[in-house]
Backbone of each chain as ProteinMPNN parsed JSONL, in Angstrom:
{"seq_chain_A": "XXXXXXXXXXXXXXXXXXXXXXXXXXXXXXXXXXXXXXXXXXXXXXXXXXXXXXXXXXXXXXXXXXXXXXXXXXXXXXXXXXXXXXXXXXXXXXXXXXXXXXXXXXXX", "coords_chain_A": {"N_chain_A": [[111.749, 76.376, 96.155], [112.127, 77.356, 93.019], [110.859, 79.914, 90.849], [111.0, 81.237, 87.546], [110.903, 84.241, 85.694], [110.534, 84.164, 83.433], [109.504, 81.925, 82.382], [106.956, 82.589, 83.57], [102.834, 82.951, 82.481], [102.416, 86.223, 82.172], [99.193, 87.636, 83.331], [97.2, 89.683, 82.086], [95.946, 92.66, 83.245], [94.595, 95.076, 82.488], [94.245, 97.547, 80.096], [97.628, 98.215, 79.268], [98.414, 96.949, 82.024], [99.973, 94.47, 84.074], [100.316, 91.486, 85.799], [102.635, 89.116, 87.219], [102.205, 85.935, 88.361], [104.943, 84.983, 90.814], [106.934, 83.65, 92.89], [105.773, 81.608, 95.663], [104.672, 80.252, 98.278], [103.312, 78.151, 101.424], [102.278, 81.087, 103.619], [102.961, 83.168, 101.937], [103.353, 85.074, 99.16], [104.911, 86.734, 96.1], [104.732, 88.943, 93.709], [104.951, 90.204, 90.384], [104.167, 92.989, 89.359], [103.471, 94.995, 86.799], [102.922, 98.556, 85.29], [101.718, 100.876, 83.125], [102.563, 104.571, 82.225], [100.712, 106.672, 83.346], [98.471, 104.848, 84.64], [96.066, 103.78, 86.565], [95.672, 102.824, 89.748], [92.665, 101.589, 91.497], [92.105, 103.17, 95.088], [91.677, 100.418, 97.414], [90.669, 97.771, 99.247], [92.187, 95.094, 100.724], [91.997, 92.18, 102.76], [94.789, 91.277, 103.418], [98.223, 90.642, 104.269], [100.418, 93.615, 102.767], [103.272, 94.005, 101.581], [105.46, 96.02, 99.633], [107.656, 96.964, 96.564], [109.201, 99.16, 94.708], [110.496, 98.372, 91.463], [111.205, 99.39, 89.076], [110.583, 103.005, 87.765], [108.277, 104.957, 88.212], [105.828, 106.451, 91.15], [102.564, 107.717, 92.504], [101.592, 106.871, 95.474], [98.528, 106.779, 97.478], [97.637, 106.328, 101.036], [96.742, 106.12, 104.371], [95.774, 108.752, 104.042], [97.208, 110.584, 102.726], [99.525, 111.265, 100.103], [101.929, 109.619, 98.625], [105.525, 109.647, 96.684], [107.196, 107.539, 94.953], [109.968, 106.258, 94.455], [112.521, 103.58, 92.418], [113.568, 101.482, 94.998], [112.165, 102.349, 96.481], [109.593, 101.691, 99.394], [106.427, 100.366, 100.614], [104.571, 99.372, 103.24], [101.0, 97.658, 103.574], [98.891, 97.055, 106.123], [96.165, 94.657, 106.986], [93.456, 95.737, 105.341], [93.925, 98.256, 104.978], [93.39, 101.317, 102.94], [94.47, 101.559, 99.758], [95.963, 102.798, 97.091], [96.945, 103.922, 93.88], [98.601, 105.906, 91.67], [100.349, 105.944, 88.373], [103.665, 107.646, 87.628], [105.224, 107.099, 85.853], [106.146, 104.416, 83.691], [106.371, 101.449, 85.019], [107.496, 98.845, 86.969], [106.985, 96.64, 89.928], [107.042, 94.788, 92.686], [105.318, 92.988, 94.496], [104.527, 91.85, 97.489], [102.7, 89.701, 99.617], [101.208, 88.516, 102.577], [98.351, 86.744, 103.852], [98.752, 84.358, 101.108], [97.362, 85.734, 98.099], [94.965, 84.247, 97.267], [92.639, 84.694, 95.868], [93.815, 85.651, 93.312], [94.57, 83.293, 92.354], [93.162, 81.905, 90.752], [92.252, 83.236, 88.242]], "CA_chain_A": [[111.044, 76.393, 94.877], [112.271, 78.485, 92.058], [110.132, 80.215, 89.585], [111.976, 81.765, 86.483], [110.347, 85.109, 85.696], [110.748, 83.986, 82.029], [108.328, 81.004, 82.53], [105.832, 82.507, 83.707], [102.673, 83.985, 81.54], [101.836, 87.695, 82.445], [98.125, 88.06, 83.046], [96.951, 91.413, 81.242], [94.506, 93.102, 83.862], [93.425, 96.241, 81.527], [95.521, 98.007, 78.763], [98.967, 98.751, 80.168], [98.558, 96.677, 83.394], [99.868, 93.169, 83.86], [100.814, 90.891, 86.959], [102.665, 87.788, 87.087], [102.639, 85.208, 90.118], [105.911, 84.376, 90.742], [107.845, 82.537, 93.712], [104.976, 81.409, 96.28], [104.531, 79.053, 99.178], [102.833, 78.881, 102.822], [102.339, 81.818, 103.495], [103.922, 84.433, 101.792], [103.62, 85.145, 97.499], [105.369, 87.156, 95.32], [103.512, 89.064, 92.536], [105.426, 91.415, 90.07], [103.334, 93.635, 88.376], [103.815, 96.067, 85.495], [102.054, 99.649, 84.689], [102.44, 101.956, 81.642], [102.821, 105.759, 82.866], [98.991, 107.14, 83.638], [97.281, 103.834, 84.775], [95.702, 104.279, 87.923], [94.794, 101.044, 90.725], [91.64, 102.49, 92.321], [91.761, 102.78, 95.945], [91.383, 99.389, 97.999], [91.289, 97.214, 100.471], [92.143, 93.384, 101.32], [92.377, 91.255, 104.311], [96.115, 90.118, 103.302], [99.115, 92.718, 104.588], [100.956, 93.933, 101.473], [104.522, 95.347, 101.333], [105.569, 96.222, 97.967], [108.862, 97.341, 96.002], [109.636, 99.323, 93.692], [112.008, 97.738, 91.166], [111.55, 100.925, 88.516], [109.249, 103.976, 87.384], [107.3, 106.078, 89.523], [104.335, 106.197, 91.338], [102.052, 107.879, 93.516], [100.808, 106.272, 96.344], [97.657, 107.24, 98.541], [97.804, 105.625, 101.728], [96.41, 106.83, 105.421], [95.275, 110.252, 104.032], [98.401, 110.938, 102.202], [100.182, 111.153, 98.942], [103.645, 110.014, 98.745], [105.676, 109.817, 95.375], [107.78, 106.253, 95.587], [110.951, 105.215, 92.997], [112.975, 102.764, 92.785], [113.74, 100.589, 95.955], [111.335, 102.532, 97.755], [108.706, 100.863, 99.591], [104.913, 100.513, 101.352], [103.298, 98.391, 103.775], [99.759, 98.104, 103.835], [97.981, 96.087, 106.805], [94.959, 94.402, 106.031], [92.058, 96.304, 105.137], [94.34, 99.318, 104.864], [93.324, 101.508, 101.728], [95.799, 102.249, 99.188], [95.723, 103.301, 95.525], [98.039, 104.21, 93.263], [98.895, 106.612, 90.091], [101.842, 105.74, 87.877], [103.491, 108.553, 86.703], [106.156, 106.603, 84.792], [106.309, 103.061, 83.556], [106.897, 100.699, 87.073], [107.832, 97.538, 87.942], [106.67, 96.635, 91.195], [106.813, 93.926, 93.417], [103.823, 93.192, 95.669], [104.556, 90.416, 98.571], [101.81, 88.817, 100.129], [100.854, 86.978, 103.486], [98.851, 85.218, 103.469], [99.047, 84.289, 99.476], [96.321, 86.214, 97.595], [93.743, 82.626, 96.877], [91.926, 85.089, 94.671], [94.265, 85.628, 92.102], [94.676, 81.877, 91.736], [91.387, 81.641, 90.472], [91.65, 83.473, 86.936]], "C_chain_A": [[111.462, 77.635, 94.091], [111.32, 79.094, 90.884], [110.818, 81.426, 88.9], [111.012, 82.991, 86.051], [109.623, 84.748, 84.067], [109.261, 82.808, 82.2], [107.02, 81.008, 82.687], [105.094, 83.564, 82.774], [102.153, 84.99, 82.592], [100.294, 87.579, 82.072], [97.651, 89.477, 82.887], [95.28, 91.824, 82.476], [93.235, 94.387, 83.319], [94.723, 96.604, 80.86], [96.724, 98.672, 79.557], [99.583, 98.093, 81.581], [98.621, 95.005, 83.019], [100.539, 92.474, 85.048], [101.539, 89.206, 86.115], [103.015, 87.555, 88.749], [104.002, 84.582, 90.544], [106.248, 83.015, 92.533], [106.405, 82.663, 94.725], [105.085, 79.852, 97.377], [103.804, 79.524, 100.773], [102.138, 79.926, 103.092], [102.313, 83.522, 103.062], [103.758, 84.186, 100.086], [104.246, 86.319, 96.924], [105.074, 87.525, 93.899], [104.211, 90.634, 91.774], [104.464, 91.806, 89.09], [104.011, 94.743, 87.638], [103.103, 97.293, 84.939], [102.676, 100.558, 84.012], [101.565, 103.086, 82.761], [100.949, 105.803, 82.315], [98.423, 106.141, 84.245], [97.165, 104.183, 85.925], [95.002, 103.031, 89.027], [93.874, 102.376, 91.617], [92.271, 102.417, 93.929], [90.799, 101.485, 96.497], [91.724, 98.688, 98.349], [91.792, 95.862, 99.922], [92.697, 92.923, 102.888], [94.062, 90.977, 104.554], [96.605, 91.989, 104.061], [99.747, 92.579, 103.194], [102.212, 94.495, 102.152], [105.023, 95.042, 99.62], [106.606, 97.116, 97.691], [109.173, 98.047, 95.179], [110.948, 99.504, 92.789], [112.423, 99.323, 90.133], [110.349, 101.522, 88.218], [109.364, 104.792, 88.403], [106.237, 105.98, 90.036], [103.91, 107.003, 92.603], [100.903, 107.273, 94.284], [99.871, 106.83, 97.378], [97.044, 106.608, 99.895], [97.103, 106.313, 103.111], [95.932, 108.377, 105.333], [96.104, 111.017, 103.178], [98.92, 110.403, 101.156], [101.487, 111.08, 98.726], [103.97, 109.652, 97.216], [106.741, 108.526, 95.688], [108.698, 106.432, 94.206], [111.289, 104.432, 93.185], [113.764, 102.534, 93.809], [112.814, 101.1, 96.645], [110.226, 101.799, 97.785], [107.506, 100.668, 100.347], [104.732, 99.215, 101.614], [102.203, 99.167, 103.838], [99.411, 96.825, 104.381], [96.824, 95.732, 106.133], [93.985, 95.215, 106.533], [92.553, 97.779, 104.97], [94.078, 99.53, 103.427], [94.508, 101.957, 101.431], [95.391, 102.414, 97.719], [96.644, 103.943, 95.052], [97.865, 104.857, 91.662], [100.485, 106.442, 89.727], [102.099, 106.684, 87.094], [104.572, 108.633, 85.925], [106.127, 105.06, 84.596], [106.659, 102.345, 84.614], [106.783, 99.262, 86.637], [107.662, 97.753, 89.238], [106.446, 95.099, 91.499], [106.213, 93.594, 94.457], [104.513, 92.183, 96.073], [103.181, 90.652, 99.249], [101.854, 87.611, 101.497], [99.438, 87.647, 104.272], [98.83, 85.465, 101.596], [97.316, 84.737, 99.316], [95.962, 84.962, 96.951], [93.144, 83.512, 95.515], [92.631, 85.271, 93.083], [94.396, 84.27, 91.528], [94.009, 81.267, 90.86], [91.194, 82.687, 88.999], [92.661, 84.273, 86.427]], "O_chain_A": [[111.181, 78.775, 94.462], [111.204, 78.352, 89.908], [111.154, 82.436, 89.52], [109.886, 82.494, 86.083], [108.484, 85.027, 83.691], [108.099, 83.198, 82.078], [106.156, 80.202, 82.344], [105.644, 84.551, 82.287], [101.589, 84.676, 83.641], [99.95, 87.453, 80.897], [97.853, 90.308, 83.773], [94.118, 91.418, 82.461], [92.036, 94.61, 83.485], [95.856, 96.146, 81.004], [96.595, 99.579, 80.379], [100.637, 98.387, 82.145], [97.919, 94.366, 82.235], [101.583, 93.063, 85.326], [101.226, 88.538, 85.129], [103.532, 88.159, 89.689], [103.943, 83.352, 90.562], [105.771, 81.939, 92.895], [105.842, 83.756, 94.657], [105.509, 78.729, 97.106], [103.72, 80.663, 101.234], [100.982, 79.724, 102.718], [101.888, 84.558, 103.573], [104.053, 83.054, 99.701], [103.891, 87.241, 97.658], [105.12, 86.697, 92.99], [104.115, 91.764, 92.252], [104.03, 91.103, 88.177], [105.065, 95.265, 88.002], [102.556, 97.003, 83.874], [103.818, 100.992, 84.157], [100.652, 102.915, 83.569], [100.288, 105.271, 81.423], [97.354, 106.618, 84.624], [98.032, 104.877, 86.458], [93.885, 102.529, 88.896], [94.181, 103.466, 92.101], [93.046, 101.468, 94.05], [89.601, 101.376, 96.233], [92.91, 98.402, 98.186], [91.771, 95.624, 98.714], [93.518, 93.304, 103.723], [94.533, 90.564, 105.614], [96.2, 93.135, 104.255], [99.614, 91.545, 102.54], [102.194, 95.289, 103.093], [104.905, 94.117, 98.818], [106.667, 98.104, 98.423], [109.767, 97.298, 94.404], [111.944, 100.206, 92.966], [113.385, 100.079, 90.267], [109.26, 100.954, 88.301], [110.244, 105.174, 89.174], [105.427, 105.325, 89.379], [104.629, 107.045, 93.602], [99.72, 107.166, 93.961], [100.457, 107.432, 98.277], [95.841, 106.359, 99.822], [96.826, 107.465, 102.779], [95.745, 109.092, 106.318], [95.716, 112.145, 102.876], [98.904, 109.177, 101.048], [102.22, 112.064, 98.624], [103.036, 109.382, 96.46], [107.152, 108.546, 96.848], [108.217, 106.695, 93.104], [110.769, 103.892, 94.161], [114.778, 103.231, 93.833], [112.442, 100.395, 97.583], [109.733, 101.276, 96.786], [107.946, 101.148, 101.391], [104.701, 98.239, 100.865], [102.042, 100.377, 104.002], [99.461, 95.762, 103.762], [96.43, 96.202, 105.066], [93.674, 95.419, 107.707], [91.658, 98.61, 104.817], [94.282, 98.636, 102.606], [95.364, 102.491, 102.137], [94.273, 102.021, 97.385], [97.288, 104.646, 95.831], [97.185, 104.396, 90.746], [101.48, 106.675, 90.414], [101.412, 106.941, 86.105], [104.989, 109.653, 85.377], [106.071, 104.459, 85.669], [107.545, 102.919, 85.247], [105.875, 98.782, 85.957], [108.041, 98.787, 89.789], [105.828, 94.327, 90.766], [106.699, 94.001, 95.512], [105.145, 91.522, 95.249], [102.686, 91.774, 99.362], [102.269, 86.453, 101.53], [99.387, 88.639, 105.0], [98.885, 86.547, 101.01], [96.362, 84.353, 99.992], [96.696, 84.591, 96.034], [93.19, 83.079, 94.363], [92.081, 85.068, 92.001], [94.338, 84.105, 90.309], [94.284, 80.211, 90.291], [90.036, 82.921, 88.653], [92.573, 84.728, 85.287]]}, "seq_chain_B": "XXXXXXXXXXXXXXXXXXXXXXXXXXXXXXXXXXXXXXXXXXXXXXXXXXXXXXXXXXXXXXXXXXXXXXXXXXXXXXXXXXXXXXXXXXXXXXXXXXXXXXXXXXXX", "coords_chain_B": {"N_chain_B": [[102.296, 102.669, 105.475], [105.27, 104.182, 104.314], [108.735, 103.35, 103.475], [111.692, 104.995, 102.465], [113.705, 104.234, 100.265], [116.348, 106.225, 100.066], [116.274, 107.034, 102.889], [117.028, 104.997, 104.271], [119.643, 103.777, 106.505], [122.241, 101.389, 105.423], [122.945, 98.174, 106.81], [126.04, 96.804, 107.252], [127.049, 93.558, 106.593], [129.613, 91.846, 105.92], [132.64, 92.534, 103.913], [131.547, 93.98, 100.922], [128.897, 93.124, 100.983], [125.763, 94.027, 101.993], [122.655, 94.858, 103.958], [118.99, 96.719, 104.188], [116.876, 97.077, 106.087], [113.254, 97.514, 104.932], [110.323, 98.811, 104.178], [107.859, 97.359, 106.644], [105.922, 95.34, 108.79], [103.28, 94.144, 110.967], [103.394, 90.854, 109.737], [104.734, 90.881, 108.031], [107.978, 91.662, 106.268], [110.433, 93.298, 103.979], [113.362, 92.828, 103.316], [116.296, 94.749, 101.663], [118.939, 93.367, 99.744], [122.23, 93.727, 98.757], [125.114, 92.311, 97.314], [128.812, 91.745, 96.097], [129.817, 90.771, 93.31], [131.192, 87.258, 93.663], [131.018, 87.151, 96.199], [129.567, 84.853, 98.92], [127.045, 83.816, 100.295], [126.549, 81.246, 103.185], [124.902, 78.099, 103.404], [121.844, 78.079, 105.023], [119.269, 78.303, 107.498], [116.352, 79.225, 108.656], [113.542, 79.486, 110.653], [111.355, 81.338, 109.741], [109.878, 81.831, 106.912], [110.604, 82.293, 103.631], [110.706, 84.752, 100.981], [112.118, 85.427, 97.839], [113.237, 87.869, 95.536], [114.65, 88.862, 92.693], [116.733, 91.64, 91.706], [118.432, 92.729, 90.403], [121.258, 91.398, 88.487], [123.189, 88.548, 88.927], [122.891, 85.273, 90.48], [123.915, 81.723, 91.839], [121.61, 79.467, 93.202], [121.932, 77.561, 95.808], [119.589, 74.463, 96.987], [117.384, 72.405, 98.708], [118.826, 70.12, 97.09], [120.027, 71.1, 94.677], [121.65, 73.228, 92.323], [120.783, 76.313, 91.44], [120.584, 78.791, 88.39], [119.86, 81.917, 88.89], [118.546, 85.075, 87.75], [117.561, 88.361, 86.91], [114.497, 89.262, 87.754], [113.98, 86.52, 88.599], [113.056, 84.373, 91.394], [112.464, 83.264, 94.488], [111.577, 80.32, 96.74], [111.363, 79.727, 100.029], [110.813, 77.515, 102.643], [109.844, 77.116, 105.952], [112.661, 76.459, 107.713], [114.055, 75.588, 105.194], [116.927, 74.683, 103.757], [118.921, 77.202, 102.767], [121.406, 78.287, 100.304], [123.667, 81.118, 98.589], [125.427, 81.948, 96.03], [127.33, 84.74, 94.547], [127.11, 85.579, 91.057], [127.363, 87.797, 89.815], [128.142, 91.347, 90.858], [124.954, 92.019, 92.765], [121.33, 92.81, 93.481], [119.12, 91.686, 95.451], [115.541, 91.438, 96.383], [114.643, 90.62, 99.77], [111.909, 88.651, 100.975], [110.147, 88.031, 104.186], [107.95, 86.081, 106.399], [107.21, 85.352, 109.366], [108.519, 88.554, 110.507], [111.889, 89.286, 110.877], [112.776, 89.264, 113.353], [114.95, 88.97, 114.474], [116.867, 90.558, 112.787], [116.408, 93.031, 113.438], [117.456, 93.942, 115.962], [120.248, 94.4, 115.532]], "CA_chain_B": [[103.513, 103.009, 106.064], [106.478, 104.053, 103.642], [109.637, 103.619, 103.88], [112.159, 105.406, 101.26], [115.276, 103.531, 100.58], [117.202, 106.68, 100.673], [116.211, 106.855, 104.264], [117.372, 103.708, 105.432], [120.89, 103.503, 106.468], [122.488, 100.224, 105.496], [123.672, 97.405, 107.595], [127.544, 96.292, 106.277], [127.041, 92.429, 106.757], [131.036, 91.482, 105.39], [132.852, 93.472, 103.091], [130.85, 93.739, 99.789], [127.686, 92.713, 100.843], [124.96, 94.659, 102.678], [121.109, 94.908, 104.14], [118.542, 97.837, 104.435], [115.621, 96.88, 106.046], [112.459, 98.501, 104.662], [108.697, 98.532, 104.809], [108.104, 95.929, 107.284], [104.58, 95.224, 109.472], [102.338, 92.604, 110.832], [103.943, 89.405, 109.896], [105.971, 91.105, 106.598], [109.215, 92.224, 106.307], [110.939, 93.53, 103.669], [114.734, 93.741, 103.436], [117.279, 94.647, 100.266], [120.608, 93.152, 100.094], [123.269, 94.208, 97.84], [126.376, 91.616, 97.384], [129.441, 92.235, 95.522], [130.284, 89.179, 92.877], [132.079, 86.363, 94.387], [129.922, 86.946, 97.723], [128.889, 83.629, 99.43], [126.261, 83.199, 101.927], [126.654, 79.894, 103.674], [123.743, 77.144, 103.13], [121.525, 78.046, 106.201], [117.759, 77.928, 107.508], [115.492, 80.312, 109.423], [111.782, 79.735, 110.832], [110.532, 82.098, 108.616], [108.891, 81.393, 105.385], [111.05, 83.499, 103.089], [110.387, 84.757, 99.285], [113.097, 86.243, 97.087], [113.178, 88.555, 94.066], [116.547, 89.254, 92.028], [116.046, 93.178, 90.96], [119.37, 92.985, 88.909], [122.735, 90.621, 88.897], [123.245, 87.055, 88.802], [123.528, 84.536, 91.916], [123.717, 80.484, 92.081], [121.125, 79.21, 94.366], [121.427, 76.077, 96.325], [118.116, 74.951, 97.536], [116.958, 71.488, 97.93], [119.958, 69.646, 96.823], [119.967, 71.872, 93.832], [122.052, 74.501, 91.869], [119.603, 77.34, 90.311], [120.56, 80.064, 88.333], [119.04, 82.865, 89.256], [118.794, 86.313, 87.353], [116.585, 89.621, 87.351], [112.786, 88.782, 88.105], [113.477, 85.573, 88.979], [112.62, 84.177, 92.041], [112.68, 81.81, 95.324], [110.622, 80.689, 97.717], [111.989, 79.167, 101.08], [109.771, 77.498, 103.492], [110.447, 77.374, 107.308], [113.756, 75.76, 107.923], [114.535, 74.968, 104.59], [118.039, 75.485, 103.985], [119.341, 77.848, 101.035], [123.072, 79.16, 100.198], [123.921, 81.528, 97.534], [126.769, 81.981, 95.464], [127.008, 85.602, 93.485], [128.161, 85.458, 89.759], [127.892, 89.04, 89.403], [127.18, 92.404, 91.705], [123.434, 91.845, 92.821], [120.234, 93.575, 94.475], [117.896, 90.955, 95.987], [114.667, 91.58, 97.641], [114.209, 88.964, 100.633], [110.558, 89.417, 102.001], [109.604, 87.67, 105.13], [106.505, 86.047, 106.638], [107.275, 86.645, 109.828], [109.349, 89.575, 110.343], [112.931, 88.59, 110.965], [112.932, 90.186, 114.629], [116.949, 88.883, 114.562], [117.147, 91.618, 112.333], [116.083, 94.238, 114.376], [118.849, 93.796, 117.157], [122.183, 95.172, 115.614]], "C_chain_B": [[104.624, 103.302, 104.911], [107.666, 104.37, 103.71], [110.926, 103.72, 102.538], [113.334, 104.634, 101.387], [116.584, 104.443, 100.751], [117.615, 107.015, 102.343], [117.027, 106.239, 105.173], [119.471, 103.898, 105.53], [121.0, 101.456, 106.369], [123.776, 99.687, 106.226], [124.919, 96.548, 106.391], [127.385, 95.011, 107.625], [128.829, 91.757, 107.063], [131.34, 91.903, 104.561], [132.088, 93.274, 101.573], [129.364, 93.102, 100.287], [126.932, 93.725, 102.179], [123.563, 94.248, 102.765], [120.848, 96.344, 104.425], [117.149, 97.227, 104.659], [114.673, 97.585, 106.177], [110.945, 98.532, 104.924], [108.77, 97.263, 105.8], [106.401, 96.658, 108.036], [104.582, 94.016, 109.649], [103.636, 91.624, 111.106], [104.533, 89.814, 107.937], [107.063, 91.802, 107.191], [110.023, 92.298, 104.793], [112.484, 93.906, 103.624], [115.474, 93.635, 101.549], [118.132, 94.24, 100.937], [121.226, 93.216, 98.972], [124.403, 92.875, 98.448], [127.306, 91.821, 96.004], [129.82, 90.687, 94.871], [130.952, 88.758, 93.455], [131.912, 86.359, 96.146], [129.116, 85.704, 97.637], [128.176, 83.869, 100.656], [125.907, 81.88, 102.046], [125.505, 79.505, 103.638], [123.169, 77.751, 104.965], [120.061, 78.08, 106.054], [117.08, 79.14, 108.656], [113.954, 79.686, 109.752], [111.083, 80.238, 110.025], [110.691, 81.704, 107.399], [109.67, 82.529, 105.044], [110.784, 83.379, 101.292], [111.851, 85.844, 98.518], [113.182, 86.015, 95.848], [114.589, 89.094, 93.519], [116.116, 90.359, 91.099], [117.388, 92.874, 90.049], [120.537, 91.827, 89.534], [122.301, 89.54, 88.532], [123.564, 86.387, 89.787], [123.275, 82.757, 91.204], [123.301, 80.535, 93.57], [121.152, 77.61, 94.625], [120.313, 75.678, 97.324], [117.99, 73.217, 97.63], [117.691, 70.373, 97.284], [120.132, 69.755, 94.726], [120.915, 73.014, 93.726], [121.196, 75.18, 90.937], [120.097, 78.076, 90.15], [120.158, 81.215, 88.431], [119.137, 84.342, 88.208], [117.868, 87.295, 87.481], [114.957, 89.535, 86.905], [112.842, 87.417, 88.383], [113.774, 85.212, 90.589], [112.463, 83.005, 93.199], [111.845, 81.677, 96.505], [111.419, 79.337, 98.772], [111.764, 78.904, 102.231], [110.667, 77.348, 104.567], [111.675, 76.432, 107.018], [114.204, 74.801, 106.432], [116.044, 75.611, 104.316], [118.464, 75.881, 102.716], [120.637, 78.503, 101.151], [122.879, 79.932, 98.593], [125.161, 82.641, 97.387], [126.472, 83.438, 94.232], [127.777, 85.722, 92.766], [128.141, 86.724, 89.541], [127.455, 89.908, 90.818], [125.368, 92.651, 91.593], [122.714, 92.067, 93.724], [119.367, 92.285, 94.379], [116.584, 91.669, 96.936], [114.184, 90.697, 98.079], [112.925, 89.755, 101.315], [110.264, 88.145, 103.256], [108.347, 87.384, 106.181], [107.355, 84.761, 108.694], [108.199, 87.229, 109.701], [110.811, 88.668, 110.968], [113.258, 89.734, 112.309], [114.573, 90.027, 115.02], [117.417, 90.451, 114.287], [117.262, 92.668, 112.42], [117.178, 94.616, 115.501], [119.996, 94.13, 116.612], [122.279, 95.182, 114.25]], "O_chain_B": [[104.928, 102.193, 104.471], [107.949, 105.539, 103.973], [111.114, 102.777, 101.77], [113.892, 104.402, 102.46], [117.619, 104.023, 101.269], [118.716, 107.18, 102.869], [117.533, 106.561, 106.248], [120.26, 104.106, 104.607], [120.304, 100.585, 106.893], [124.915, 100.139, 106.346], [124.782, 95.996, 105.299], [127.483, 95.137, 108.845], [129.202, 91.31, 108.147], [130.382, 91.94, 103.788], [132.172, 92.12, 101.153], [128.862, 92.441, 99.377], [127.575, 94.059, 103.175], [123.109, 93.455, 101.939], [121.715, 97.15, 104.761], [116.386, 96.916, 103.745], [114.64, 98.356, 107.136], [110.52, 98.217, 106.036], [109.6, 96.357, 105.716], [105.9, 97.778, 107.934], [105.212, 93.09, 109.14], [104.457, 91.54, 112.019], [104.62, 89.056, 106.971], [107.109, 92.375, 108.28], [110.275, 91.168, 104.376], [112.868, 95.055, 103.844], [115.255, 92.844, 100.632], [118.356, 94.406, 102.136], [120.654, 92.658, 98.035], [124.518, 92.54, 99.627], [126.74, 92.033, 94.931], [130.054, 89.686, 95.549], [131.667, 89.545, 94.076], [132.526, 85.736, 97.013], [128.294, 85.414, 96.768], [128.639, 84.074, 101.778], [125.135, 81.322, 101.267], [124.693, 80.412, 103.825], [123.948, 77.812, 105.916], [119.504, 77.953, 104.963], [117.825, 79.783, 109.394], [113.273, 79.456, 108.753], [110.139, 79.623, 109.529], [111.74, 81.238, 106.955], [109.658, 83.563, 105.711], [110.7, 82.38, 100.578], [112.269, 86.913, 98.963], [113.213, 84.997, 95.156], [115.416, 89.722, 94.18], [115.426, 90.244, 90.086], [117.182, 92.804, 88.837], [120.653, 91.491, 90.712], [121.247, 89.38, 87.916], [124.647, 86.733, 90.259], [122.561, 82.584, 90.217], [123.812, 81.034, 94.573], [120.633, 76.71, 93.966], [120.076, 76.356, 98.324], [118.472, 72.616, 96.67], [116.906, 69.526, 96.858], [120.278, 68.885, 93.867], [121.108, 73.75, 94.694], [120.907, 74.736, 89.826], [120.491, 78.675, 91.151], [120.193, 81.561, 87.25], [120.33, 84.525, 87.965], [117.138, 87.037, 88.438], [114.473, 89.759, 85.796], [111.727, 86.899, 88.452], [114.753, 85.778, 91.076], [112.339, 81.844, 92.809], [111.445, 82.625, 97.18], [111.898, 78.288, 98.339], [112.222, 79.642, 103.104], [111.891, 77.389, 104.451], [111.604, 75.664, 106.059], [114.585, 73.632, 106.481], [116.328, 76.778, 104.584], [118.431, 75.16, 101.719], [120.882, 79.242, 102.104], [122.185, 79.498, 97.674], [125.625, 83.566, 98.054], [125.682, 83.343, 93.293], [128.954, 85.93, 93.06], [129.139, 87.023, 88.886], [126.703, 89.454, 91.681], [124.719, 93.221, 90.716], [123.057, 91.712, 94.852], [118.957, 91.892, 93.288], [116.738, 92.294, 97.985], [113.454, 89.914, 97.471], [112.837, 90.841, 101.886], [110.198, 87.067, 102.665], [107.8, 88.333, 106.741], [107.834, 83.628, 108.733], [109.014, 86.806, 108.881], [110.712, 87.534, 111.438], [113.862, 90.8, 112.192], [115.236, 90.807, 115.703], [117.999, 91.255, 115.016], [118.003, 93.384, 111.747], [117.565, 95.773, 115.667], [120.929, 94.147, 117.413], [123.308, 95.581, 113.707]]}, "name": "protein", "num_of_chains": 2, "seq": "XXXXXXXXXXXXXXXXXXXXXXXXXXXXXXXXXXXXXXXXXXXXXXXXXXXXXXXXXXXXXXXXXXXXXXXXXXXXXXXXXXXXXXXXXXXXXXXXXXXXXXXXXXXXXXXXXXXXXXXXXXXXXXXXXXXXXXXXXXXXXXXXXXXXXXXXXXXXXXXXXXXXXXXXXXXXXXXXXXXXXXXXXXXXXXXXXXXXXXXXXXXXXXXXXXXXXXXX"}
């Protein structure tokens, strides 16, 4: 199953922040998101594991007690229920994967 | 867990094309692969549920008894044993994520 990046719409989660769902099945989803420099994802959990990409920008990530600074290709797992949170401290692309597929985002 | 991509040393697949496998956990896996245009990987299939993101370049994907163009944010999803080949029209960074981990991968 292909999904064209182009095709799909970008849901706007607050000013500067926007996800789209891309390639998905079984499993396993694919969710690139987008943050303008300052936005901040609170610390938090979910059940799913996360690893996540970064395609460009910057960002700091707060993970197990610790603050690391991520660019592009670098990358984070987070098991489930592991906290994480994040400050962008340049414009990012990021690519979240997913298993199993986040159900909740489906839903709005 | 994070894992920096300058970190990783990368695995030389066949000339012009490479892997670096990165965050990984659980039942994810993260790897990059770099291929140099006119890099073919043969139609093949895996167990694992796989998702793939095209950070930059251009590939033809066969999928399905399908040719897809592929370009940067777009996207594939590739359930157990389905079989996928791809053909690269230009020099291109993929990220293949994995549900489960590709324990092959781990061995050499």
């Amino acid at each position: 199953m292909v999904i064209r990046n182009a095709d799909v719409k970008k849901k706007d989660l607050f000013p500067g922040a926007s996800r789209k769902i891309l390639a998905r099945g079984g499993k396993l989803m694919v969710v690139e998101v987008r943050f303008a420099a300052g936005s901040v994802v609170d610390a938090h959990t979910h059940p799913h594991e996360q690893a996540s990409y970064v395609v460009s920008g910057k960002l700091a990530l707060t993970m197990e007690g610790r603050e690391e600074i991520l660019g592009p290709g670098d990358t984070f797992y987070a098991g489930p229920n592991v906290s994480h949170g994040v400050r962008f401290l340049e414009d990012s692309v990021v690519v979240d994967t997913f298993t199993p597929q986040r159900e909740d985002f489906l839903q709005g």
